[in-house]
Steps between C-alpha positions, in 0.01 A plus 500: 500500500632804388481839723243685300273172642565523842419868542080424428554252737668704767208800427212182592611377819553861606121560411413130662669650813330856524132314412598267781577826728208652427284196551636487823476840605108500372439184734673659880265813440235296407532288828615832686137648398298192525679496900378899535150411380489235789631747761295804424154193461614457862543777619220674367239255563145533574483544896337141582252561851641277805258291595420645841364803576801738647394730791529856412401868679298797280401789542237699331534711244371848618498882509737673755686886479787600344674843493710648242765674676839666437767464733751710678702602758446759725616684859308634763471842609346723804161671406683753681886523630689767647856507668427689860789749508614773725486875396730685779773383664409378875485194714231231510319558818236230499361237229116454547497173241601189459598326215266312344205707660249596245452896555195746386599878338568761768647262752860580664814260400762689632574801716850675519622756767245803470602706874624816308225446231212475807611824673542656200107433433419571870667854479333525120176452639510696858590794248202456235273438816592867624517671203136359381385645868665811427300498170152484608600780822521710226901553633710314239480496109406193256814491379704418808215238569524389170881458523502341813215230334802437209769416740289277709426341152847419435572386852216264412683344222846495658386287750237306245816388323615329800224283561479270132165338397404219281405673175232208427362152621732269496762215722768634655870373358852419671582776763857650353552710810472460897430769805788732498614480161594798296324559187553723215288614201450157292597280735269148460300492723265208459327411181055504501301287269164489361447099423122473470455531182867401372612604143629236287694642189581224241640580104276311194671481162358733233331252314275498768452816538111544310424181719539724809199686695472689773306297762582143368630245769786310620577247681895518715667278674821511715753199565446670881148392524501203214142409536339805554363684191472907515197665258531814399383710219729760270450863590742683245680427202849650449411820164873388340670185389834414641737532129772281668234207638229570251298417800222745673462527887204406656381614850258288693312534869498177721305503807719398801287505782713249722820718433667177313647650174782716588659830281740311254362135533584354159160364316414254263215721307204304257273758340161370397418542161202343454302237746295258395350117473602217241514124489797395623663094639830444728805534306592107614196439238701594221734316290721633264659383143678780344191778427194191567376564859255207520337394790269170627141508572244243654225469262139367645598166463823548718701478237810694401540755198774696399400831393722843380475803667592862484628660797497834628648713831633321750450534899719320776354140417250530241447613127244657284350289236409709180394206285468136506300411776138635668381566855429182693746270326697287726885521462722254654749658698670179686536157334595626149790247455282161543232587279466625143244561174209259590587354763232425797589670819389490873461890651553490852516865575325838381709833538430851448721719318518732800571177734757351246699849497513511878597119497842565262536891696556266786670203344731753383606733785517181750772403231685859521530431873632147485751601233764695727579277775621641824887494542711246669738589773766385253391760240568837768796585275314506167285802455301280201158280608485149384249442272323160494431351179123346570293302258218802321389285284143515433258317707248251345206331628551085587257266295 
């Protein structure tokens, strides 16, 4: 065989050999898909009911408020403050408050050393009291009277500005100065505050801003008293924009009648938009996949069904429903994981929303206070808590 021969021959085993390749190749990816089918079949498959009925808690689907709010953070301020200063210089004769001692106008604080002041004024008034007798004897003229009246005036005020007076209603401050100490003008005093009603300023962004009404509520809170919520309704809204915040400052009244909000107590601020009722389920109703919220429902014949819903605003352990499901509908809320599409279920207990929300309120903050555990004697020199690292997963109802 000569060598123009074996080249054809050499070009057809080549192109055996690449059919056979390819052949191959077709055949893995066919198994690889075939094996993918199977998985996803699997995976995917229709939910099949257990055959006993799993025990499961609901709770009706019904109409409770919501508030549109916009949050902030705000300080509180005095209805009324003022610094109690000296005007002369003198000595603190006697304090006629203590602190902490809620005050009315008028009364006396503090007195300082008035001797020269006093018999000043006596000798002031001795000499208006004899010229004014003079005067209607016929024996002296108006004028001396009258200039006699002026100096006793002035005495008067002299020894008026040794005896200072609250300028309002209000508690009484830290003392700054004792009996016997010397005192010059603008020297502190003690500071008087007006707390009943307190003024709570707080800054809202711009975008806000047309939102904003005089006479609209809020709702504060303070970390001091964590449970106690402070109403209030806005009063005055600031006429300019700050250009560096792009935020406008808002001026609210609180009433304090106990005195607990104090000048400069740091607030947590919620204005109320808009109140009002909607449908709404506990948030442990809901289950998620990607954008789907879906959610399981007994039917009449105590049967589950899986249904899509729309939610809305959400309050501290339920949501609003906007869509998907109507007033009286019973939502399982405990027992989600043994039951599914169709299946037959066993409900052992009815909740309210309201109930439901106070039952995970209190689930929760018993967990906050089990979380820090107290410190060992072993731990003194660490300034860090130990944290324990309990169990939160949900809990589910037993079949």
């Amino acid at each position: 065989m000569t060598f123009s021969d074996a080249a054809p021959s050499r070009r057809r085993s080549k192109k055996r050999i690449v059919l056979i390749g390819v052949a191959m190749l077709l055949f893995i990816v066919l198994i690889g898909f075939s094996g993918f089918v199977f998985f996803m079949k699997l995976k995917f498959a229709d939910f099949q009911p257990p055959a006993s009925a799993a025990n499961v808690v609901v709770t009706p689907v019904s109409p409770v408020p919501f508030e549109e709010i916009i949050e902030a953070v705000g300080t509180a301020h005095s209805n009324e403050s003022a610094v109690i200063t000296a005007t002369v210089t003198e000595t603190v004769k006697s304090v006629g408050v203590t602190e902490g001692q809620f005050v009315e106008a008028g009364a006396v604080l503090v007195e300082l050393s008035d001797e020269e002041e006093m018999a000043t004024l006596n000798e002031a008034t001795r000499s208006y009291m004899r010229y004014n007798q003079l005067v209607k004897n016929k024996l002296g003229s108006a004028a001396e009277r009258d200039e006699a009246l002026a100096s006793m005036e002035v005495a008067k005020a002299q020894l008026n500005q040794r005896r200072i007076v609250a300028p309002f209603d209000g508690i009484v401050g830290i003392r700054e100065v004792s009996i016997g100490d010397l005192v010059t003008p603008g020297t502190t005093i003690m500071t008087l505050d007006d707390v009943d009603p307190i003024k709570l300023d707080f800054s809202v962004p711009e975008r806000f801003l047309s939102a904003l009404q005089v006479g609209m509520t809020i709702k504060a809170q303070s970390e001091a008293y964590d449970a106690d919520v402070f109403e209030g309704k806005i009063y005055t809204i600031d006429t300019r924009i700050d250009p560096d915040t792009r935020s406008v400052r808002v001026r609210a009244l609180v009433e304090n009648p106990q005195g607990l909000l104090r000048p400069g107590l740091l607030m947590k601020v919620r204005i109320v938009r808009k109140s009002f009722e909607a449908l709404a389920i506990p948030e442990g109703a809901i289950q998620s996949s990607g954008n789907i919220k879906t959610v399981f429902v007994v039917n009449a014949e105590n049967k589950i069904e899986s249904k899509t819903v729309v939610t809305g605003l959400r309050e501290p352990g339920y949501v609003e429903i906007k869509d998907g499901l109507s007033q009286g509908d019973k939502v399982v809320i405990e027992g989600q994981m043994k039951t599914g599409p169709g299946a037959p279920v066993n409900v052992v207990e009815e909740r309210s929303v309201e109930a439901s929300q106070q039952a995970t309120l209190g689930f929760a903050i018993e967990r906050k206070k089990d979380v820090i555990t107290p410190l060992d004697v072993s731990s003194k020199t660490s300034n860090t808590p130990t944290l324990s690292t309990q169990d939160t997963s949900d809990e589910t109802v037993e079949e």
